[in-house]
LODRENLO-879121 format. One record per residue (C-alpha): residue in three letters; x, y, z. Coordinates in steps of 0.25 Angstrom, whole numbers, plus 5000, padded with zeros to 4 digits. Example, Ala and Ser with C-alpha at 12.3 -4.5 7.8 and 13.67 -1.06 7.14 Angstrom:
ALA504949825031/SER505549965029/
***
This chain:
UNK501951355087/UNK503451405086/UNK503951245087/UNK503251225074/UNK503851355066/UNK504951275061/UNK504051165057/UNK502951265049/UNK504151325042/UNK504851175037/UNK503351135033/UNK503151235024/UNK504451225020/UNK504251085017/UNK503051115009/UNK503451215001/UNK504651124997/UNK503651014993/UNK502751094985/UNK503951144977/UNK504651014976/UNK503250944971/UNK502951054960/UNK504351044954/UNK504350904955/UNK502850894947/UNK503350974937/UNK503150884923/UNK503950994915/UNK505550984913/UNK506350924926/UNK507250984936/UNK507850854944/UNK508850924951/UNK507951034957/UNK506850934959/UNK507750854967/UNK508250964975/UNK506951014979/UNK506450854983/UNK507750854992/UNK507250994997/UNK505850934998/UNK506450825006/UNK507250895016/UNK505950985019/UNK505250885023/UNK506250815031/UNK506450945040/UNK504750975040/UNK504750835046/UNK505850845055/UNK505250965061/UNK503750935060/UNK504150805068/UNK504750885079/UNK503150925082/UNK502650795081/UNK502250785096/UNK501550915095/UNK500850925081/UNK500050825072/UNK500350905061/UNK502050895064/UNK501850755062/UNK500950735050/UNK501850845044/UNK503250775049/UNK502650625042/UNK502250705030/UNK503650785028/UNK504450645030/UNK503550595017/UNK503850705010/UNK505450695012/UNK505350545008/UNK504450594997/UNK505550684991/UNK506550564993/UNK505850484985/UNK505650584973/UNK507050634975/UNK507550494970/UNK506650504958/UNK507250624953/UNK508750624954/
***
């Protein structure tokens, strides 16, 4: 279980990221682009490193991989919005 500390920690890290990034940008009041951007590129790179790591366990775990896929959508996700907003 040690080999997957590092890939719990960027998970939750990743999802905590997400959750933050999708309430600010769902806000329908007033508009802050350059924080919002900042946290899509934030969102992004979270989910490039989940995914990185999470494919490094692949081989071993069903979850890793199904995690690794989802984290890839999720940094093309926020590359797409990121070129709606600036």
């Amino acid at each position: 279980m040690a080999d997957l500390r590092q890939c719990v920690r960027l998970n939750l890290d990743c999802a905590e990221i997400c959750a933050a990034t999708g309430a600010m940008a769902s806000r329908r009041t007033g508009s802050n682009e350059a924080v919002l951007a900042a946290a899509i590129k934030a969102c992004a790179e979270a989910g490039n490193r989940c995914g990185e790591e999470c494919g490094k366990h692949v081989d071993k775990h069903e979850h890793c991989r199904i995690c690794a896929e989802s984290c890839g959508r999720c940094a093309a996700a926020c590359d797409e919005a990121l070129s709606q907003v600036q």
